[in-house]
VOPAGU-2260 file (C-alpha; in pm, 1 decimal, decimal comma):
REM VOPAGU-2260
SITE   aa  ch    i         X         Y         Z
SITE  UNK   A    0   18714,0  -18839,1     997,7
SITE  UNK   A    1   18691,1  -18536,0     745,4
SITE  UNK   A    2   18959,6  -18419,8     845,8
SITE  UNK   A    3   19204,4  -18696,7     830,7
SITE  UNK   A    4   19084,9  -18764,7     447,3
SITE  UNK   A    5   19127,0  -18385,3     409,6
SITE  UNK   A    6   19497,3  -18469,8     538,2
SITE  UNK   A    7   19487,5  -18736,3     319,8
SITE  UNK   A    8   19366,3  -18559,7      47,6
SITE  UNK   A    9   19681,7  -18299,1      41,3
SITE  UNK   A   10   19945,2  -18526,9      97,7
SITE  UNK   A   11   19850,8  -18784,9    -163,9
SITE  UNK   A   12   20070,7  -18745,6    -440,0
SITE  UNK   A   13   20194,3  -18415,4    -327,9
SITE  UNK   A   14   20589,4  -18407,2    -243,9
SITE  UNK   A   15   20628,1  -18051,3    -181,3
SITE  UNK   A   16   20278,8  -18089,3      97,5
SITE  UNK   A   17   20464,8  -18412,0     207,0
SITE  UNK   A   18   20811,6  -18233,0     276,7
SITE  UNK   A   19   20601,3  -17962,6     455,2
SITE  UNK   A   20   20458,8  -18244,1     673,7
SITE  UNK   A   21   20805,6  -18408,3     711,5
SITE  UNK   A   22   20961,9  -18064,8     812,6
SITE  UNK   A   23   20692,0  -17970,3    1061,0
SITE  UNK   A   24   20758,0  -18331,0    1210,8
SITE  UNK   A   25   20393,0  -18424,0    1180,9
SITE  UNK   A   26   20494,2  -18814,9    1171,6
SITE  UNK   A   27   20622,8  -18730,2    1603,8
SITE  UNK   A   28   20301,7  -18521,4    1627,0
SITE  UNK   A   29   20030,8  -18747,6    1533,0
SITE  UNK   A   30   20203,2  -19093,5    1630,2
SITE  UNK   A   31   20084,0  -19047,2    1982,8
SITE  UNK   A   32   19709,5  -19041,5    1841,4
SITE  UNK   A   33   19776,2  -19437,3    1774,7
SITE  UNK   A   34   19615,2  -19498,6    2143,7
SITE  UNK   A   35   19296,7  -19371,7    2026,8
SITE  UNK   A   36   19017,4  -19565,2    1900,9
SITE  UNK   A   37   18865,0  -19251,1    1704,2
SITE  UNK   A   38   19187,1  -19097,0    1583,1
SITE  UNK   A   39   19380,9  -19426,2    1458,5
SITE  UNK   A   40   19236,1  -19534,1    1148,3
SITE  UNK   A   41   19351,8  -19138,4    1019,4
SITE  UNK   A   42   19678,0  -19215,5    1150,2
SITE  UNK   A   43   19774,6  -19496,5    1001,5
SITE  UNK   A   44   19608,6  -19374,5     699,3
SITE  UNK   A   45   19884,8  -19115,0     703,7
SITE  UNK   A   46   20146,4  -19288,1     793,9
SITE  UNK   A   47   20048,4  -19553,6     480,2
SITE  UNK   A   48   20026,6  -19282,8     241,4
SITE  UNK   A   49   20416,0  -19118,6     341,5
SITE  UNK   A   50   20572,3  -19492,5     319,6
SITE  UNK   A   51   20389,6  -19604,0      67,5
SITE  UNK   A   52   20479,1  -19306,6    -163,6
SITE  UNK   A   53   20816,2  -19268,2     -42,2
SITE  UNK   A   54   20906,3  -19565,4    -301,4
SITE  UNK   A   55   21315,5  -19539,5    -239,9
SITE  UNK   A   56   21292,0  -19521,9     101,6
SITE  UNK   A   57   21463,6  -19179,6     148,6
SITE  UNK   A   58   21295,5  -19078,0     488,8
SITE  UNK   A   59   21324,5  -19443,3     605,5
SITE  UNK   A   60   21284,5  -19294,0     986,8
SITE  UNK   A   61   20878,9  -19283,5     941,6
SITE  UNK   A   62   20876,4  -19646,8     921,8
SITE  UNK   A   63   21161,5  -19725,4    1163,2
SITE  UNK   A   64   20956,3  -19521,2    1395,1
SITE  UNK   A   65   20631,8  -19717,2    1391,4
SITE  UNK   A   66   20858,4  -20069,1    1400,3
SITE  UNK   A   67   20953,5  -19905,6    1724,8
SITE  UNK   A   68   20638,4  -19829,8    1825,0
SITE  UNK   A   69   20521,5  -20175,0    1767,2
SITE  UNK   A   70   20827,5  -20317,7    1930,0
SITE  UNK   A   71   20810,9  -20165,3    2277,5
SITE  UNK   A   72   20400,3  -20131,8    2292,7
SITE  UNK   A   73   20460,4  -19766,5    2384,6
SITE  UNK   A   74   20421,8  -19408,7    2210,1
SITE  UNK   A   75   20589,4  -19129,1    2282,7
SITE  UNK   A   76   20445,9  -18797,0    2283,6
SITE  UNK   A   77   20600,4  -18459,1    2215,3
SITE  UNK   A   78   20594,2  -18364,6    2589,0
SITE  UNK   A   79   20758,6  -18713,0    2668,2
SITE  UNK   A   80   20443,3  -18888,3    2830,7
SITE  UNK   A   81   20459,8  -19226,8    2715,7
SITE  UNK   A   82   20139,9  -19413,2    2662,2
SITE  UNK   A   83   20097,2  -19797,8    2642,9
SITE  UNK   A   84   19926,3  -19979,9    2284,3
SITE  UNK   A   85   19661,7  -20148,5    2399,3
SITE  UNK   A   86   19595,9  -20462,5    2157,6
SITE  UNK   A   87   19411,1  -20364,5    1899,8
SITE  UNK   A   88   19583,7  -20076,1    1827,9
SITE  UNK   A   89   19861,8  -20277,6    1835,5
SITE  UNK   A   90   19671,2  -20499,8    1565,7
SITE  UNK   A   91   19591,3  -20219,1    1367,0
SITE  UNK   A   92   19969,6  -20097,7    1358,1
SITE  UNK   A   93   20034,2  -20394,9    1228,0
SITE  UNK   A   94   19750,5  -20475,0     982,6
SITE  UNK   A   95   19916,8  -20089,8     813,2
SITE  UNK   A   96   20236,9  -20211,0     742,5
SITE  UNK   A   97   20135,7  -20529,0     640,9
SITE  UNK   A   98   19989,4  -20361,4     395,3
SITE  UNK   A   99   20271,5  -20113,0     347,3
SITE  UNK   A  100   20535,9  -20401,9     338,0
SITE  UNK   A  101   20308,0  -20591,3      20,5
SITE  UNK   A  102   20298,7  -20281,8    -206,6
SITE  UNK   A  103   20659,2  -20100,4    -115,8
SITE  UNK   A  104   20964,3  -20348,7    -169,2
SITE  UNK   A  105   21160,4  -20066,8     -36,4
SITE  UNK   A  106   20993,7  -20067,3     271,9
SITE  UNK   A  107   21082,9  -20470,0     329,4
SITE  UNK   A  108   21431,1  -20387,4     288,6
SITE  UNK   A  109   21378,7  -20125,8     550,7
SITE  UNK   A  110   21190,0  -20390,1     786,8
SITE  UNK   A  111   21498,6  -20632,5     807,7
SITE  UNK   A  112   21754,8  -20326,1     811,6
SITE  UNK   A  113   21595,8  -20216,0    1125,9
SITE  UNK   A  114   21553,8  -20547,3    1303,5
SITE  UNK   A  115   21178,1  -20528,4    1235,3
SITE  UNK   A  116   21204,1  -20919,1    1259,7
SITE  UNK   A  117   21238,1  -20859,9    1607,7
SITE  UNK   A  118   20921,4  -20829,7    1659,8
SITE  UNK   A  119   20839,6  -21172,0    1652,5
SITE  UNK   A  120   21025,2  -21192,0    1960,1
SITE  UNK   A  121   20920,7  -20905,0    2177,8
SITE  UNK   A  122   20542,8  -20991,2    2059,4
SITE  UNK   A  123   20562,0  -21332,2    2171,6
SITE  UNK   A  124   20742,7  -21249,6    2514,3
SITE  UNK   A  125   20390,7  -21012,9    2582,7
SITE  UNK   A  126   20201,1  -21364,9    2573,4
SITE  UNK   A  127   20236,0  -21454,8    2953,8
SITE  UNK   A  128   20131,3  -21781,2    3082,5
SITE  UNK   A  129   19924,3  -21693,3    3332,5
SITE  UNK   A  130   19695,8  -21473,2    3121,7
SITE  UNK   A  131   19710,8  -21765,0    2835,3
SITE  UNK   A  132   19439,9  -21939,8    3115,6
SITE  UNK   A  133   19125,9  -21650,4    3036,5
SITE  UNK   A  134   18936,4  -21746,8    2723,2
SITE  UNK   A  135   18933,4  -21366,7    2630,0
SITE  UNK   A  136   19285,4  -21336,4    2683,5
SITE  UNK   A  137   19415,6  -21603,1    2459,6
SITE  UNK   A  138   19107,1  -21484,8    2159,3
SITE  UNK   A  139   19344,5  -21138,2    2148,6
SITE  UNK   A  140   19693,0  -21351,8    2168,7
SITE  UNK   A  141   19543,9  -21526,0    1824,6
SITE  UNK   A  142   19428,3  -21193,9    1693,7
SITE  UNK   A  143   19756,8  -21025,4    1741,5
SITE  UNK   A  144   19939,6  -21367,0    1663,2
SITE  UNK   A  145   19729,6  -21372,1    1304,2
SITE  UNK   A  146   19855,7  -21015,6    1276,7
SITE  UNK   A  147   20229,3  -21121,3    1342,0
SITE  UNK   A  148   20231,7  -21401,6    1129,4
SITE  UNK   A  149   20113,3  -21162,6     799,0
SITE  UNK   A  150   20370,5  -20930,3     861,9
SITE  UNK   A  151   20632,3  -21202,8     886,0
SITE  UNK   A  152   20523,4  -21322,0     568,0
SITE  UNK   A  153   20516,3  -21024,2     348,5
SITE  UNK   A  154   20840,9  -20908,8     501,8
SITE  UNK   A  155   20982,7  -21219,4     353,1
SITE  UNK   A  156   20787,2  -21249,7      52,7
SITE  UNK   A  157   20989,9  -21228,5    -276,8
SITE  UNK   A  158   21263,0  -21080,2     -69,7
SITE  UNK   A  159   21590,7  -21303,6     -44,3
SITE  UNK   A  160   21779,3  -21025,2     179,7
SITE  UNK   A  161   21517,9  -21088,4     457,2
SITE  UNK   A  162   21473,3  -21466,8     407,4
């Protein structure tokens, strides 16, 4: 964890150390570090810190990316392997921008501009019947349903376009 808040620590604030991020495509490089249980809370930390700051929106493809990655359950790495969200990462993702969406108005904008409302829909269709039956099964379908239903609501919040 030093590390990441050593990350955080230079790109807080810091434009020119955020461009140099941006232009080394660090958002593609550590996006695949989602899956992991030690790495994720750094990640997200990151990825809060370049959408929160980016107040206008300008590199808009940082959050379109992680709507993605919420939308299909799946990261991408740089070599192309695709690994599957398990759900609490997947609860996690979403706990970020719900916290991204309530301080960036920007960012909302954003959300409904890239079908981020989607996501009610491709998050519900993961909720199979079958599984519904297993006690511990339908504890994480309310977890990441509690999730869903925040986001939804600070998407919206104060924010006619996406209403």
């Amino acid at each position: 964890t030093v590390g990441w808040d050593c990350m955080i620590s230079l790109l807080q604030k810091s434009e020119a150390n955020q461009a140099a991020f941006r232009s080394a495509n660090g958002v593609t490089v550590i996006l695949p570090l989602l899956i992991s249980d030690d790495h994720r809370t750094g990640v997200l930390r990151i990825l809060s810190c370049l959408i929160t700051e980016d107040v206008n929106q300008v590199h808009h493809e940082e959050l379109e990316a992680v709507i993605d990655v919420l939308k299909c359950g799946v990261v991408t790495g740089i070599s192309g392997h695709q690994h599957k969200l398990h759900y609490e990462a997947i609860c996690d993702t979403m706990g970020a921008l719900w916290r991204i969406l309530g301080v960036n108005v920007s960012a909302q904008r954003v959300f409904g501009e890239v079908t981020g409302f989607s996501l009610l829909l491709t998050t519900l269709h993961t909720f199979r019947e079958g599984e519904c039956m297993n006690e511990s099964h339908l504890m994480v379908y309310i977890k990441l349903f509690k999730h869903l239903l925040r986001l939804m609501t600070t998407a919206v919040c104060e924010n006619a376009v996406n209403r």
